[in-house]
PAMI-570567 format. One record per residue (C-alpha): residue number from 1; x negated, y, z negated. Coordinates in Angstrom, 2 decimals. Example, Ala and Ser with C-alpha at 12.3 -4.5 7.8 and 13.67 -1.06 7.14 Angstrom:
BEGIN
<1,<-12.30,-4.50,-7.80>>
<2,<-13.67,-1.06,-7.14>>
This chain:
BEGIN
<1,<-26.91,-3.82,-5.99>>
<2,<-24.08,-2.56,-4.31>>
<3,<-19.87,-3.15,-5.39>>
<4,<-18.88,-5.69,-3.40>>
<5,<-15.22,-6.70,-2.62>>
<6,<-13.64,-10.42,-1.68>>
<7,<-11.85,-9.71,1.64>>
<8,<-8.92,-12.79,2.95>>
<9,<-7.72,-12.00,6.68>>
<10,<-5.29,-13.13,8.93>>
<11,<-3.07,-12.00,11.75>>
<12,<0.99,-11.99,12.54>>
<13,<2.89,-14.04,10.31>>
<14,<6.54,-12.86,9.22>>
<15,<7.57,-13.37,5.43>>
<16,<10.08,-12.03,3.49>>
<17,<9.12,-9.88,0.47>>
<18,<9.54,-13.40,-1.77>>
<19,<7.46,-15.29,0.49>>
<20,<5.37,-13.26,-0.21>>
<21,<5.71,-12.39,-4.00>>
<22,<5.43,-16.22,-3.85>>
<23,<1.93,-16.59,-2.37>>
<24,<0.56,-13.61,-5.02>>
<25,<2.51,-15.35,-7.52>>
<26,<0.41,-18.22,-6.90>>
<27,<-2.78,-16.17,-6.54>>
<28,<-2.84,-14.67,-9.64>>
<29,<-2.37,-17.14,-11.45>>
<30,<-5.26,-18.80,-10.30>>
<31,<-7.04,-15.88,-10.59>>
<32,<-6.19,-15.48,-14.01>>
<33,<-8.20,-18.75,-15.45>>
<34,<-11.49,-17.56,-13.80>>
<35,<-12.68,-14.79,-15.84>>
<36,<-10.54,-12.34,-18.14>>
<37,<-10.95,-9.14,-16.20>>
<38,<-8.27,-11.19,-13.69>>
<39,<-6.22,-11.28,-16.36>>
<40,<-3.96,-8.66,-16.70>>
<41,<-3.17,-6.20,-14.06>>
<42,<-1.14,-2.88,-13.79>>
<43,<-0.19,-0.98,-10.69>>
<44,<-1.81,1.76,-8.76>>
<45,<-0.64,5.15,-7.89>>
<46,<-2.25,8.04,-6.67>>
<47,<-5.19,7.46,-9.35>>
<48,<-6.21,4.49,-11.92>>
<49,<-4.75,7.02,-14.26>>
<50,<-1.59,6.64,-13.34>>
<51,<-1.80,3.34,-13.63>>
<52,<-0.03,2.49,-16.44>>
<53,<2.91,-0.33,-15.51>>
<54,<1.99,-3.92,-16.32>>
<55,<2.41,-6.26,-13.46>>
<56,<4.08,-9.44,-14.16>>
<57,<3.77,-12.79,-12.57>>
<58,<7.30,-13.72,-11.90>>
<59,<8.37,-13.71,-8.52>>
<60,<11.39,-11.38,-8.81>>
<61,<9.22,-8.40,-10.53>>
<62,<6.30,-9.15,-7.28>>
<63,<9.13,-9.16,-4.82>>
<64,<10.27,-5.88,-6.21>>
<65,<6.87,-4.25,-5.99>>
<66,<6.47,-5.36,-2.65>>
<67,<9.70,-4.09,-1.67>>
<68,<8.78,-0.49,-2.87>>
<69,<5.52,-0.63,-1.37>>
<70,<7.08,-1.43,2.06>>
<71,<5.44,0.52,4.89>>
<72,<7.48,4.09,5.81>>
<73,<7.65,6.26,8.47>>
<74,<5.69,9.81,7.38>>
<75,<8.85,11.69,9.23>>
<76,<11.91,10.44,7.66>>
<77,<10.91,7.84,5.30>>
<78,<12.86,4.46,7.58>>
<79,<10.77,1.43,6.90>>
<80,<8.39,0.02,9.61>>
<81,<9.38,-3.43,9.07>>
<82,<6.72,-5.19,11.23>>
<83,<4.07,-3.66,8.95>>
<84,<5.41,-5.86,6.15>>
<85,<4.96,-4.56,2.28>>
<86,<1.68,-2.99,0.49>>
<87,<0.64,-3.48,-3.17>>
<88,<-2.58,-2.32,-5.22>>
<89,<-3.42,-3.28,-8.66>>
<90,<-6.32,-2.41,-10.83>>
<91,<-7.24,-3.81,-14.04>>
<92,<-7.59,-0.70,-16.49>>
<93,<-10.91,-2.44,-17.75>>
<94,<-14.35,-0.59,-17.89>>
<95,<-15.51,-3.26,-15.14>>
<96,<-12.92,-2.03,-12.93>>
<97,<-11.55,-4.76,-10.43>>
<98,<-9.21,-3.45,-7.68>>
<99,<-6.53,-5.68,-5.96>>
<100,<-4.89,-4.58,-2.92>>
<101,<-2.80,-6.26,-0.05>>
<102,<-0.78,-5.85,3.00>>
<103,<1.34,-8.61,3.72>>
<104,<4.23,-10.50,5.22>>
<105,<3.38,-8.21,8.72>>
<106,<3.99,-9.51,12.14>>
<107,<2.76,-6.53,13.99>>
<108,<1.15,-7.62,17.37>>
<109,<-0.86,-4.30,17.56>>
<110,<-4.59,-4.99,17.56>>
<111,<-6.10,-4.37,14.10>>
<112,<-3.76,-5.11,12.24>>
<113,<-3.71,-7.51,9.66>>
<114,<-2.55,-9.43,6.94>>
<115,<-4.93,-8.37,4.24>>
<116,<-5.50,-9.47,0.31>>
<117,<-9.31,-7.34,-0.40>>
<118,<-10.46,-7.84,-4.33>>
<119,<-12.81,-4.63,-5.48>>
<120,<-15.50,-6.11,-7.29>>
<121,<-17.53,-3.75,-10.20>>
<122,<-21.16,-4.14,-9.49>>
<123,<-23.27,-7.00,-10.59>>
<124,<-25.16,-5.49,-13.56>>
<125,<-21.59,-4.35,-14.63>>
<126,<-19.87,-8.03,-14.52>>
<127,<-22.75,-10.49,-13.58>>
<128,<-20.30,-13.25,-15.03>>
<129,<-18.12,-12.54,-12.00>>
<130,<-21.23,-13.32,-9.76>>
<131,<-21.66,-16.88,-11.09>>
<132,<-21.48,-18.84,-8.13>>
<133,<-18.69,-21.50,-9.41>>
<134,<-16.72,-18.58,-10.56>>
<135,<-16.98,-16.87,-7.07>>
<136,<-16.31,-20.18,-4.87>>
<137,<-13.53,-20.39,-7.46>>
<138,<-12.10,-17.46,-6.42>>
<139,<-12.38,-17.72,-2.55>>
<140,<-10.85,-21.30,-2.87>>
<141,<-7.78,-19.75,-4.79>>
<142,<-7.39,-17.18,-1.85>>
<143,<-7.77,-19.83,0.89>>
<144,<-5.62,-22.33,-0.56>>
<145,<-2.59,-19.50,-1.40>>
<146,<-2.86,-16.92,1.05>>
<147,<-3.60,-19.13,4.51>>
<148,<-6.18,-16.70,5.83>>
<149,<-7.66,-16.90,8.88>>
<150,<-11.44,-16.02,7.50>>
<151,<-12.56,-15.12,3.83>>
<152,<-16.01,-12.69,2.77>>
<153,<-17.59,-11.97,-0.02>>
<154,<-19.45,-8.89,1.34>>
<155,<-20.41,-5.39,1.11>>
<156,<-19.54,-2.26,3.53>>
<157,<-23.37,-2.40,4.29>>
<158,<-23.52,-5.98,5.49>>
<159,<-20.87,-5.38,7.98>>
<160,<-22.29,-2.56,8.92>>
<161,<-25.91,-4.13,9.33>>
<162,<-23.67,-6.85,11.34>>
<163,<-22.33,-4.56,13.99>>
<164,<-25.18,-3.14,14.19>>
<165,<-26.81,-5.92,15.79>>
<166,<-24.04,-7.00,17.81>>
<167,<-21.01,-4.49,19.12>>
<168,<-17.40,-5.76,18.30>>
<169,<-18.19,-8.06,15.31>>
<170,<-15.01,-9.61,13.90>>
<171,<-15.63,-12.04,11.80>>
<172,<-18.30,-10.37,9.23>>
<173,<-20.08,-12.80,6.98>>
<174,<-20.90,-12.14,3.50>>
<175,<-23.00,-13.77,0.48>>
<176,<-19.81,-16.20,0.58>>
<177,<-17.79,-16.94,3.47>>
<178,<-15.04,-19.23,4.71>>
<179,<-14.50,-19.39,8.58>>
<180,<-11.29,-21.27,9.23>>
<181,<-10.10,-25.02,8.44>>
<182,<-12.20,-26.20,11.54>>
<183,<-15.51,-25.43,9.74>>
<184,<-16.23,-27.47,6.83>>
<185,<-19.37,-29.84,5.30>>
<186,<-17.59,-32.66,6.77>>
<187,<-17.36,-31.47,10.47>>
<188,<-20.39,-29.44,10.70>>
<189,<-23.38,-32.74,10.26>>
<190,<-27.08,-30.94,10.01>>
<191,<-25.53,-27.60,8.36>>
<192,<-24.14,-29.21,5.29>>
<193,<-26.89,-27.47,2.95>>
<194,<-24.91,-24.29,3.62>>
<195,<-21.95,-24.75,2.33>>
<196,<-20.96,-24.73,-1.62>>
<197,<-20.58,-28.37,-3.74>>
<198,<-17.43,-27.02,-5.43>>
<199,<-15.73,-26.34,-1.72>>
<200,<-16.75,-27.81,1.40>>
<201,<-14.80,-25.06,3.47>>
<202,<-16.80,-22.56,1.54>>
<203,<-20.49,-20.80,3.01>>
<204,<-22.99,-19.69,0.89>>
<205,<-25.80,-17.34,2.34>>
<206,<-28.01,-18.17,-0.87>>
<207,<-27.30,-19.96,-4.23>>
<208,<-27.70,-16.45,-6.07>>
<209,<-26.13,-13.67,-5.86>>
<210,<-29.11,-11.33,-7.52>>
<211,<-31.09,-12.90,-4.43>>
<212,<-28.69,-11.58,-1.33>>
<213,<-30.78,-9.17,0.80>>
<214,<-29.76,-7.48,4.34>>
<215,<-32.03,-10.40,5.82>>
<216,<-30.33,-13.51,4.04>>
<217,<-26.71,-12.27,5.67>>
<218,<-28.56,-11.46,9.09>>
<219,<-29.66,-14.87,8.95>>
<220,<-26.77,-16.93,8.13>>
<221,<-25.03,-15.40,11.06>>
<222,<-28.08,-16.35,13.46>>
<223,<-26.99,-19.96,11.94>>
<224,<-23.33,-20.04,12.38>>
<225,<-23.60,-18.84,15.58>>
<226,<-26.38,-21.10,16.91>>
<227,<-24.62,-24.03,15.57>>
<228,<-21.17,-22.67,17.40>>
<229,<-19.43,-21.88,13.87>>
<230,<-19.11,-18.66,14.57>>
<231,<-19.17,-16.02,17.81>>
């Protein structure tokens, strides 16, 4: 099977570089308790080898990243301030996981967004990251400190077998999914199988993860959208 990577989403919302630092603050250490390759990260240059500075968890030292990541101007380096700060971590670990996100933007351009997007290694290289409590774990930590709009656990393919089938697809489903604060167990009465015991907000397109296929994505959005969870 494919990598995979944990995308959160959401549109304008201004925040200072500690707001910010806050929320990943927050984050990470949730992340941490999960599994140890969330453990420990260091920041990204122009390749993992140069990654080499350890990334604390304090708010100052995130702030500070943040703040040098801040989006620039190609021509004479003044700061585009509505396209808020950019950070990317990696873990330095032979099951490489990737962290990278834009934040605190209030841009109203369409297509941009407020993004946090965890690189997943591929399943027979961390199957322990696969383990369904461990990956509802994960999308719970991002929806409860991040805000986001929608949440995927999905692969470049699935979106593109997505929009594929129908033009202009925003809101891409993956093997897990979360679609808003509207949709949950609790509101959605006949669909309640689909959605994870550890989060009601939280979709599942199967139990397993070695069991995904092109089909089982396909299907769940056929679902959400015939029950008017999704369009």
């Amino acid at each position: 099977m494919s990598a995979t990577h944990v995308g959160a989403y959401w549109g304008s919302r201004r925040e200072s570089a500690q707001d910010c630092a806050h929320r990943l603050q927050c984050l990470l250490q949730r992340l941490s308790v999960i599994d140890r390759g969330y453990e420990q990260w260091f920041t990204l240059g122009h390749s993992k080898a140069t990654a080499s500075e350890p990334v604390r968890t304090d708010t100052e030292h995130l702030a500070n990243l943040l703040i040098r990541g801040r989006a620039r101007r190609d021509v004479n380096n003044h700061t585009i301030d509505p396209l808020g700060f950019r950070i990317d971590f990696w873990n330095r670990q032979d099951a490489g996981i990737r962290f990278g996100a834009s934040l605190g933007s209030y841009s109203e351009h369409q297509g941009i967004l407020n993004t946090v997007v965890i690189g997943l290694p591929k399943y027979a290289e961390a199957a322990e990251l696969y383990e369904q409590v461990n990956a509802v774990r994960v999308v719970s930590a991002l929806i409860d400190t991040m805000g986001p709009s929608w949440v995927t656990w999905t692969t470049d393919h699935w979106r593109q077998a997505q929009q594929e089938r129908k033009p202009a697809v925003v809101h891409a489903v993956g093997w897990v999914t979360y679609l808003g604060e509207s949709v949950t167990a609790q509101n959605c009465p006949g669909h309640s199988d689909l959605f994870s015991p550890g989060d009601s907000r939280v979709v599942l397109a199967v139990q397993d993860y070695s069991t995904v296929t092109d089909e089982t994505i396909l299907d769940l959005r056929r679902t959400l959208i015939e029950a008017g969870m999704l369009h």
